[in-house]
C-alpha positions in Angstrom: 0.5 -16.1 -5.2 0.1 -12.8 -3.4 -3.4 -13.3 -2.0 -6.1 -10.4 -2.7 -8.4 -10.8 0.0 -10.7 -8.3 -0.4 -10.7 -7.8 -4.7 -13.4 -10.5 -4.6 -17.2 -8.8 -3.9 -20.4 -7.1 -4.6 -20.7 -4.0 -2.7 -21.1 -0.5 -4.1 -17.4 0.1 -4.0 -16.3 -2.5 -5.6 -18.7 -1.8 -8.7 -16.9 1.8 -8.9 -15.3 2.4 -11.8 -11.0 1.5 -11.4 -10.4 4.4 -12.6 -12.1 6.6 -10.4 -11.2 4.5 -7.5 -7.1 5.2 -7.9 -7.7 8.8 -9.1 -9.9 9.8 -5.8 -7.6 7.2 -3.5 -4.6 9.5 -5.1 -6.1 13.0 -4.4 -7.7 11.8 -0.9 -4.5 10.5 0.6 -2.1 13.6 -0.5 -5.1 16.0 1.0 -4.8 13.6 4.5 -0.8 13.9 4.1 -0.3 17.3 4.0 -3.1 18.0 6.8 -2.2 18.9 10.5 -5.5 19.8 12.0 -7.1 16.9 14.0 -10.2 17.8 13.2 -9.7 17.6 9.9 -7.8 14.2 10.3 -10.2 12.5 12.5 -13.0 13.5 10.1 -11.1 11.9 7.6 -10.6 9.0 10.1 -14.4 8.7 9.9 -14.9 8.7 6.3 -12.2 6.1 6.0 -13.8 3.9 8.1 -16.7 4.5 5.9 -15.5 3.8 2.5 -14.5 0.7 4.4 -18.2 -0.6 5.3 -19.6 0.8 2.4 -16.9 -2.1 0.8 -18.2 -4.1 2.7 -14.2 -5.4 3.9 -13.8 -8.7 6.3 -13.3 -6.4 9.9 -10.7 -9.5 10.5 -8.6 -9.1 7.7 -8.4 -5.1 8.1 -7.9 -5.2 11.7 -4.7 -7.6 10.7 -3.3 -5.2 8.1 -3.4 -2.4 10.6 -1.8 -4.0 13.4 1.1 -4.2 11.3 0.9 -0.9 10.6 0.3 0.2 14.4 3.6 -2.0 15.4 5.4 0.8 13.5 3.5 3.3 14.9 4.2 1.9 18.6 7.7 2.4 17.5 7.5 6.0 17.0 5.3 7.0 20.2 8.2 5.5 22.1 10.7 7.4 20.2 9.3 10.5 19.3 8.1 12.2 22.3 11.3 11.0 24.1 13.4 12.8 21.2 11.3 15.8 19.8 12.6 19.0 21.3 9.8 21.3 23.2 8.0 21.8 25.9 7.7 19.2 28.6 3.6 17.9 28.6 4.6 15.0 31.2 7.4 12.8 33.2 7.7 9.2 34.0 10.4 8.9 36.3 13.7 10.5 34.6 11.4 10.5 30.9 10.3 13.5 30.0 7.3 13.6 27.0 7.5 16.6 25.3 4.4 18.2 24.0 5.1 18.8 20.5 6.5 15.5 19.7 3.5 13.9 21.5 1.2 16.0 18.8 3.3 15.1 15.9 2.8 10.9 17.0 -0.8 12.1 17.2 -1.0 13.1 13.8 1.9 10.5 12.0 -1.2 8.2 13.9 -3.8 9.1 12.2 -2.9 9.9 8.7 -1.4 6.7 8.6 -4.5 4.7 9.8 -6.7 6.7 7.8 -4.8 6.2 4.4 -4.3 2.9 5.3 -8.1 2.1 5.6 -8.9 4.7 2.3 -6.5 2.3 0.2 -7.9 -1.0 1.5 -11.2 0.4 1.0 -10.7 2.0 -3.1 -7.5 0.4 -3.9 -7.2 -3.3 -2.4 -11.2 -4.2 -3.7 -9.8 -4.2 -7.1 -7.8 -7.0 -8.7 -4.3 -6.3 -9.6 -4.7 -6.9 -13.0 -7.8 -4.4 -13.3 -5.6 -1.8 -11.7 -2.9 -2.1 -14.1 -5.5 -1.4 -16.7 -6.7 1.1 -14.8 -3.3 2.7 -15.0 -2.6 2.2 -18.5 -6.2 4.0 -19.5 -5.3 7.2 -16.9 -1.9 7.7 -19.0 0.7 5.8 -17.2 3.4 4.8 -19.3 3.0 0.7 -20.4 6.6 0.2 -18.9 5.6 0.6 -15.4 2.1 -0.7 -15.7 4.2 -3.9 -17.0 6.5 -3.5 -14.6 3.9 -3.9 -11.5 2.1 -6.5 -13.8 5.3 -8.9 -14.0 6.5 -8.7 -10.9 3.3 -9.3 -8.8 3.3 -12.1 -11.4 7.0 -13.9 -10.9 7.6 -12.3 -6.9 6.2 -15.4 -6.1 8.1 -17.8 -7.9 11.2 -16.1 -7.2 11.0 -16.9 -3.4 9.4 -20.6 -4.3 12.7 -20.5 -5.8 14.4 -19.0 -2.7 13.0 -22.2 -0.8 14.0 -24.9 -3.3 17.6 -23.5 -3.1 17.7 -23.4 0.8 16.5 -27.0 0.7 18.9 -28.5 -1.2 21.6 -26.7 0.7 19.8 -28.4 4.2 19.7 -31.7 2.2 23.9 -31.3 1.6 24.2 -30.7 5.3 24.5 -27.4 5.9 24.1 -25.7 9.2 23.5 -21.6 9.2 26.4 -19.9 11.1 28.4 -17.0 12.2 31.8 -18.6 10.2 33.4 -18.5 6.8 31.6 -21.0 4.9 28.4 -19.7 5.6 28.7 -16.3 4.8 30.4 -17.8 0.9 27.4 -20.2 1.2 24.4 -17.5 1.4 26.6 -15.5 -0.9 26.7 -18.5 -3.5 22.6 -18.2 -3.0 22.1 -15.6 -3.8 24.2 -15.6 -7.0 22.3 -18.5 -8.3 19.1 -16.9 -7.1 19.8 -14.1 -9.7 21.3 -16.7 -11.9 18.2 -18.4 -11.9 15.8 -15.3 -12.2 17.8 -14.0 -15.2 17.2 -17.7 -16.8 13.1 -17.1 -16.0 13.4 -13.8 -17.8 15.0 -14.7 -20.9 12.2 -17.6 -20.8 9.6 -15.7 -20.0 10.7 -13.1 -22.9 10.5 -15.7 -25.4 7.1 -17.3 -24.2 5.5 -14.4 -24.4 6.8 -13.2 -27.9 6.1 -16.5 -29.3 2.3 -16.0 -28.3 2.2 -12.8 -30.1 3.6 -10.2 -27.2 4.1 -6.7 -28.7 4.5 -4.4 -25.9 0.6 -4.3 -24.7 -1.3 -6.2 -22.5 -4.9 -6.5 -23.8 -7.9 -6.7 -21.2 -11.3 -8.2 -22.1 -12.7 -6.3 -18.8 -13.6 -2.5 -20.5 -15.0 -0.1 -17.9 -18.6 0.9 -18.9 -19.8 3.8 -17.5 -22.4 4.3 -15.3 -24.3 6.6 -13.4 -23.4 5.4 -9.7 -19.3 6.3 -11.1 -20.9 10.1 -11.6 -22.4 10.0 -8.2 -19.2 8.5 -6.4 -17.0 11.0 -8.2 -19.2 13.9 -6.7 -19.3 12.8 -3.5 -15.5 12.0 -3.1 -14.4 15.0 -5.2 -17.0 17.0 -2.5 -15.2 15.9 0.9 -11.7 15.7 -0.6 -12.5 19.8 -1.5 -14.1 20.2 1.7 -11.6 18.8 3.6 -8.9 21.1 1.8 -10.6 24.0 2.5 -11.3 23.7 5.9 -8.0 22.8 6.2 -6.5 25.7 4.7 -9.2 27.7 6.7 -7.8 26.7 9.7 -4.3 27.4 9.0 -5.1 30.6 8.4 -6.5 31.5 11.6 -3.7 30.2 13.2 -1.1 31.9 11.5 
């Protein structure tokens, strides 16, 4: 199963209410999107990092998340500058760096870090099961909440499945190549691999109708509410509008 290494815990964060947690994780990462100042994205940087000891998050379990994230990002500060048309800010050897593709890595930078650390912070220290109640309460419609329900449930057993099949195809001999057979071997996979997971479904369908499935999953978790949800709500709903307005502020001035 998909591990969910930081929905287990008791700090303030995690007691928020759901709810409010994907509502202000929503608003907060379209304001950081759609913001080019760097001081408004490294004071966003900072209240990230924040939210993510107020959580109380393992700092080795974040730090691996975002390296994945930074390999991407090392991607683009080799590319980008190198592409980006503009002014020249530096050379190395025949390279030139332009200046406004260096600014735009700046900012892809940080808005990614800093969403990255706001979702870990509001979205990952809840189960995924609470947040597809969560979803279903704010409006969503059940399809999709059952949608990202099921296949967080059966994602896993698909690729157990994925192994078993590869298995019995190393049992019968067979040796990966760039040839024929292969290629009709990995094709015959993943046939039966959809074969298979179409077999799971119509299972699956019947299981849960036979327990009494009509359309809605039920939750014995109901979110209470209390007066530290009231006091989170300000705050966030406070910097998300500050943040906004300094940043339309700034634009201002500039143009």
């Amino acid at each position: 199963m998909i591990p969910e290494a930081f929905a287990g815990g008791k700090s303030v964060i995690h007691s928020i209410d759901p709810r409010i947690k994907v509502v202000s994780a929503m608003i907060y990462s379209f304001v950081i999107a759609l913001s080019s100042s760097f001081v408004i994205l490294f004071s966003a940087l900072a209240t990230s990092v924040i939210l993510v000891m107020a959580a109380q998050l393992d700092a080795r379990e974040v730090l691996k998340r975002l390296t994945v994230l930074w390999g991407f990002i090392l991607l683009i500060w080799m590319l980008l500058p190198l592409t980006y048309p503009g002014t020249t800010l530096f050379r190395i050897g025949p390279l030139g760096f332009s200046s406004p593709g260096v600014l735009l890595a700046a900012q892809i930078s940080l808005k990614s870090t800093t969403i990255l650390l706001s979702l870990m912070a509001l979205l990952a220290t809840m189960s995924i099961a609470t947040m597809g109640h969560a979803l279903a309460c704010l409006g969503i419609p059940d399809k999709l909440v059952h949608l990202l329900l099921i296949t967080y449930r059966y994602v896993f057993v698909m690729e157990q499945e994925y192994q078993r099949l590869i298995r019995a195809m190393k049992i019968r001999g067979f040796k990966p190549g760039t040839n024929l057979h292969s290629y009709q071997s990995y094709a015959y996979l993943v046939g039966m691999l959809f074969v298979h997971a179409s077999a799971r479904a119509d299972r699956v369908s019947k299981a849960m109708k036979c327990r009494g499935f009509t359309g809605r999953f039920h939750s014995l978790r109901q979110f209470e509410p209390h007066p530290r949800n009231r006091f989170f709500t300000v705050i966030m709903a406070f910097i998300i509008i500050l943040l906004a307005t300094v940043e339309v502020w700034i634009q201002t001035i500039h143009s």
